[in-house]
C-alpha positions, 0 to 999 in steps of 0.5 A: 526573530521569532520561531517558525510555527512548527505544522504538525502531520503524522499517521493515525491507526492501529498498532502503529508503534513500529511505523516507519513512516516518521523516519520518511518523512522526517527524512524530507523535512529535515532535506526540505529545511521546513518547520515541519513535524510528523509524529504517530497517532494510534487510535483505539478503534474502540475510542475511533469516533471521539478521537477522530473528532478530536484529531480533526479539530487540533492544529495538524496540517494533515495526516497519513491513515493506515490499518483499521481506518482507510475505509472508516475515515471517510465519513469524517472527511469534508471532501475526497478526491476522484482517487479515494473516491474510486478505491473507497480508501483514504490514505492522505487527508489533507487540511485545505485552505478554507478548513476543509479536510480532504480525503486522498489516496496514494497508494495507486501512484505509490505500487504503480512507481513501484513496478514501474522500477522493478520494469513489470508494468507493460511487460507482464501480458498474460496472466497476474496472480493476485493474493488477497482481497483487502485494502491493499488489493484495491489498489493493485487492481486499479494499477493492473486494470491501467495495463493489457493484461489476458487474465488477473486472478484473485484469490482469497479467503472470502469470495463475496468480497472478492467479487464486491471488488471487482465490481468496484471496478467494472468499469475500468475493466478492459476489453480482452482482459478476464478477471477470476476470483478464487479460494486461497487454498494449497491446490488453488495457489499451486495452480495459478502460480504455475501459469502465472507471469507475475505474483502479487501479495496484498495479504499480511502472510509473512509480516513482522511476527509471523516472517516465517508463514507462506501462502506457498505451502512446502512442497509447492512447485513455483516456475523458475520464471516467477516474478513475485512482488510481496507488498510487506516490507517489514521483513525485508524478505519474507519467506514467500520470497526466499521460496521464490527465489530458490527457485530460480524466480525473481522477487521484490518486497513492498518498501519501494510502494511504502516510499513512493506513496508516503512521497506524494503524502508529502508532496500533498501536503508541503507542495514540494518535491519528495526527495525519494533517495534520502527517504530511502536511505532513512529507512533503510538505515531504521530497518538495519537496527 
C-alpha cells in the first residue's frame, strides 16, 4: 500500500524558533492518527514579499500567522472571513478547495474560551483595564464589546492608535458601555487598576527575556480583589502576575488563549475536533524543558 500523502501546515513570522505551536499541533495530529505535519516558516521581513509569494505557491494546506505579519498578510490572501475582516488581522489562512487562500482569525474564539474557563465573562460589570493597543488588543476588545461591561479602559504608548482601535469597533459599542483610552504611565496605571475589577495585558512586558518587567511599577498598591489576565504564556507566570498575586488578587497566563486558538486552526483546516486536553499536555511537558 502506498503512503499517505503527508499535508503540510506550519506557522509563518518572525522570530519564531521558540513557538510552541508545532508541540500543539503535533499533539493533534498524532491524537487525530492523520498524515498531517506542522513545521515553522520564519519569514525575514525584509524578504516578506518574495517568500510569501513563494509560500502561497507550494504544497502547504494552511498556515498559522503571528508577529509581524497578521496585518501584512492580507493583501496576499484571495479571501477573508467576516472575522479577519473586522479585527484587520489574519491568524489562520486556509487553501480552499478551488485554490483560493482564505484568510481567518481565531484568536477571538481562542480569549473568549479562555475567560470563559477562568469564570469572567459575565461577571466582570464595571470596569475592564486594558494594557496595550496592539494586534492582540483587537481581539480582547472584540470579546469585551460581546459583554455588559460600564467602562473599559485602554491604556497605551501611543493614543492615535488607541483611538483608531476603538474606532474599528464603533459599531459593536454597546449602549452604557463608556470606552477610555489613556497613557501607560506609573500614575495612570496606578489609577485604573485600583478601580478596576479585571486587568488585561495585550503588551509583551514580561515575555521570555525580559520575565522580570512590569507595568506595574514597585510600589504600586494593586486591590487585593484583582483579577488580572496576562496574555503571555512564556514565562508561565510573569512578574505582573507574581505582583498580583502577592497582593491577594487572582491571575492567569495567555496558555489557555494560545490552545483554544491554535484548536479552531486545527479544526479549520482537518474538519475534526481539537483534542484540547492533549494538546495541553504536550505543551505543558515543552515548557517543563
Amino acid at each position: 500500500m502506498p503512503d499517505r500523502e503527508i499535508h503540510k501546515i506550519g506557522l509563518i513570522g518572525w522570530p519564531i524558533k521558540h513557538s510552541l505551536s508545532p508541540k500543539l499541533h503535533q499533539a493533534a495530529i498524532a491524537f487525530q492518527q492523520i498524515p498531517w505535519q506542522y513545521d515553522l516558516y520564519p519569514i525575514d521581513p525584509a524578504n516578506f514579499d518574495h517568500e510569501i509569494h513563494k509560500l502561497l505557491a507550494s504544497d502547504l494546506r494552511g498556515f498559522n500567522v503571528t508577529a509581524p505579519y497578521k496585518e501584512s498578510i492580507i493583501p496576499f490572501l484571495d479571501e477573508c472571513d467576516e472575522s479577519s475582516k473586522k479585527l484587520q488581522a489574519v491568524n489562520t489562512v486556509c487553501k480552499m478547495e478551488d485554490g483560493c487562500w482564505m484568510g481567518s482569525n481565531t484568536d477571538v474564539i481562542g480569549l473568549r474560551k479562555a475567560l470563559m474557563g477562568f469564570g469572567l465573562l459575565g461577571k466582570v460589570q464595571q470596569k475592564v483595564t486594558v494594557l496595550g493597543n496592539g494586534g492582540v488588543a483587537r481581539a480582547v476588545l472584540a470579546v469585551l464589546l460581546e459583554f455588559p461591561i460600564h467602562t473599559i479602559e485602554i491604556l497605551a504608548r501611543n493614543q492615535k492608535k488607541t483611538i483608531q482601535l476603538i474606532d474599528l469597533f464603533s459599531d459593536q459599542i454597546r449602549s452604557g458601555t463608556q470606552i477610555r483610552s489613556g497613557a501607560i504611565t506609573e500614575e495612570l496605571v496606578a489609577k485604573s487598576i485600583g478601580s478596576a475589577d479585571l486587568v488585561i495585558n495585550a503588551t509583551p512586558v514580561g515575555m521570555d527575556h525580559c520575565d522580570q518587567k512590569s507595568v506595574f511599577e514597585e510600589g504600586t498598591q494593586l486591590p487585593n480583589h484583582l483579577k488580572f489576565v496576562d496574555l503571555i504564556y512564556h514565562p508561565a507566570e510573569t512578574r505582573m502576575m507574581q505582583q498580583v498575586r502577592f497582593a491577594g488578587g487572582m491571575a492567569w497566563n495567555g496558555l489557555d488563549m494560545l490552545i483554544y486558538q491554535a484548536a479552531a486552526s486545527f479544526t479549520l483546516w482537518t474538519g475534526l475536533d481539537a483534542p484540547v486536553e492533549e494538546m495541553k499536555e504536550a505543551v505543558l511537558q515543552r515548557m517543563l524543558i
